[in-house]
C-alpha positions as CSV (number, residue, x, y, z in Angstrom):
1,X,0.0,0.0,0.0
2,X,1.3,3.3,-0.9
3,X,1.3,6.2,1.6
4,X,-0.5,9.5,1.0
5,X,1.9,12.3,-0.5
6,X,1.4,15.3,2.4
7,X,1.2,18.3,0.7
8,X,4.5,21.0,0.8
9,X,2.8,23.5,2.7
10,X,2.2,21.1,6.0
11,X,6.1,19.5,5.9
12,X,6.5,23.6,6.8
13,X,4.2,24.0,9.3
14,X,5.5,20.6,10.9
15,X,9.0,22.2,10.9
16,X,8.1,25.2,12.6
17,X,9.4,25.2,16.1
18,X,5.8,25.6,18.5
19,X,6.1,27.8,21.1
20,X,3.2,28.5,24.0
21,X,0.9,31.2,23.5
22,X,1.6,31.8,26.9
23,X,5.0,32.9,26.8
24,X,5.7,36.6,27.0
25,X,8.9,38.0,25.6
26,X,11.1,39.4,28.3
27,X,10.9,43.7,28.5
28,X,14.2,44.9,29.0
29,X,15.1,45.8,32.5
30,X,13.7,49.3,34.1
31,X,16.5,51.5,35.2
32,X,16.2,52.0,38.9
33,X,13.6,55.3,39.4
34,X,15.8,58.4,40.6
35,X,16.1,59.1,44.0
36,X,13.0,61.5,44.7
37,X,14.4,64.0,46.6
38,X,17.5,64.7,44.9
39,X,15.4,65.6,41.7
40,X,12.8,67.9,43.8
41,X,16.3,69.7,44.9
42,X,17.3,70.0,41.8
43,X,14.5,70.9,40.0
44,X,14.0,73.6,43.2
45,X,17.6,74.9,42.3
46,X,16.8,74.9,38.2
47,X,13.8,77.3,39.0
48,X,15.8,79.4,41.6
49,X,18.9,79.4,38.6
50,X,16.3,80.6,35.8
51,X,14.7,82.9,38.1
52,X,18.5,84.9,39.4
53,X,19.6,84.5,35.6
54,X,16.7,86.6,34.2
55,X,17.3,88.9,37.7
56,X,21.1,89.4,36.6
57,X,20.1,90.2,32.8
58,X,17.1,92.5,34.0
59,X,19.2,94.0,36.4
60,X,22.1,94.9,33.7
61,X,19.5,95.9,31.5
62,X,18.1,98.8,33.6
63,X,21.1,99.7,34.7
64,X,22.8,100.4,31.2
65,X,19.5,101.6,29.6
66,X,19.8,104.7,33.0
67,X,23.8,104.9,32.2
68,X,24.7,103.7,35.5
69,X,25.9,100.7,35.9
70,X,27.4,99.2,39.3
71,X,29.5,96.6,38.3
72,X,29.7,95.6,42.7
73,X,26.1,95.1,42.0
74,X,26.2,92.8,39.5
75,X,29.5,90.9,40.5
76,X,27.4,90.1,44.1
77,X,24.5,88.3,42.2
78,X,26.9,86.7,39.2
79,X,29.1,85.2,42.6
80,X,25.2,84.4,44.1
81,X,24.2,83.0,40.8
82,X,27.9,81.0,40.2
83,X,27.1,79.2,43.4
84,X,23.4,77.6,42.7
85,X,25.1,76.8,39.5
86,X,27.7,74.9,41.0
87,X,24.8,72.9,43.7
88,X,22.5,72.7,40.4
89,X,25.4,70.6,39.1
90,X,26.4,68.3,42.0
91,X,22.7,67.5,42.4
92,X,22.7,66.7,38.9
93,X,26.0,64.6,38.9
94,X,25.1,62.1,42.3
95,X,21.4,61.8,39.6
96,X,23.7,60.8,36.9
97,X,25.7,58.5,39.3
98,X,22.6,57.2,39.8
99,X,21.5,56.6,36.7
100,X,24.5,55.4,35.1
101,X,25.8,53.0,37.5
102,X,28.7,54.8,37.1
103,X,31.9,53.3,38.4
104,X,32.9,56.8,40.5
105,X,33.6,60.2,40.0
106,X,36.8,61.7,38.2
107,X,39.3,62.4,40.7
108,X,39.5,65.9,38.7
109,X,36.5,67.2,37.7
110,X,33.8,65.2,40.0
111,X,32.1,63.6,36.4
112,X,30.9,60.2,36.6
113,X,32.4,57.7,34.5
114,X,31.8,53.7,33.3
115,X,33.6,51.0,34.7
116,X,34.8,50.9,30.9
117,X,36.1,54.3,30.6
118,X,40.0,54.6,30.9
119,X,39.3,58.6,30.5
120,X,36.9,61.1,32.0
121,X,34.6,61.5,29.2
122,X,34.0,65.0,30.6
123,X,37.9,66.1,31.0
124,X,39.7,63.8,29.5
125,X,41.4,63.0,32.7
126,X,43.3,59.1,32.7
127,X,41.6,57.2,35.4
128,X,44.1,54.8,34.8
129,X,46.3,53.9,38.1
130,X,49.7,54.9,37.1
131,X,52.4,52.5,37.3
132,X,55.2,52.5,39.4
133,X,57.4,49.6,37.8
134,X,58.1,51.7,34.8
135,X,59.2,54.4,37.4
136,X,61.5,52.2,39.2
137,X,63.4,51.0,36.3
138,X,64.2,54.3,35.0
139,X,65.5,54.9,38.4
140,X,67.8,51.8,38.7
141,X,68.9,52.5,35.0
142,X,69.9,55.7,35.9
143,X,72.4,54.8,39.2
144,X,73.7,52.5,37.4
């Protein structure tokens, strides 16, 4: 008895791996939420920045538009602005740490960087230990 010839379209179905309807494919991992109240502090010192900012460019402005302008004035609120810039940016760089998973901070500029990072992406900076053998042999070369 001869067998039935199954047609080409079923050998492909048959060949098709079957999976369960059931299985979901995986979502890629959340990053961890930021830390709440180091982004209410810095979004209180980004509103308090904007708001000295358009003081210090309102404040030159009337002052030159009158012909009298007090440079001691306007040095005392630059310094005052220069300092919530410089919290608006530490606030923003421990977020980043955050964020990142960052490896640490460059010894010379406070950035974050990735454990794969052999330079401060932000200064260039080697965070490379330096080696001490190369040191040593230059100094035994050179009493000899």
């Amino acid at each position: 008895m001869r067998r039935p010839r199954i047609p080409e379209r079923l050998h492909r179905i048959a060949a098709k791996p079957k999976t369960k309807p059931s299985a979901k494919p995986k979502a890629p991992p959340e990053p961890p939420p930021e830390n709440k109240e180091l982004r209410a502090q810095r979004n209180r010192l980004l509103e308090k920045f904007t708001v000295m900012q358009a003081d210090l460019g309102g404040a030159f402005y009337e002052m030159a538009i009158r012909d009298h302008v007090r440079l001691d004035v306007l040095t005392r609120k630059a310094a005052e602005l220069q300092r919530v810039d410089a919290e608006l940016l530490a606030v923003e760089r421990l977020l980043e740490l955050e964020r990142a998973d960052a490896a640490g901070l460059c010894p010379s500029c406070g950035s974050p960087y990735d454990a794969a990072d052999r330079f401060c992406p932000q200064c260039g900076h080697s965070l490379t230990p330096v080696e001490a053998a190369p040191q040593q042999a230059r100094s035994t070369e050179a009493a000899a």
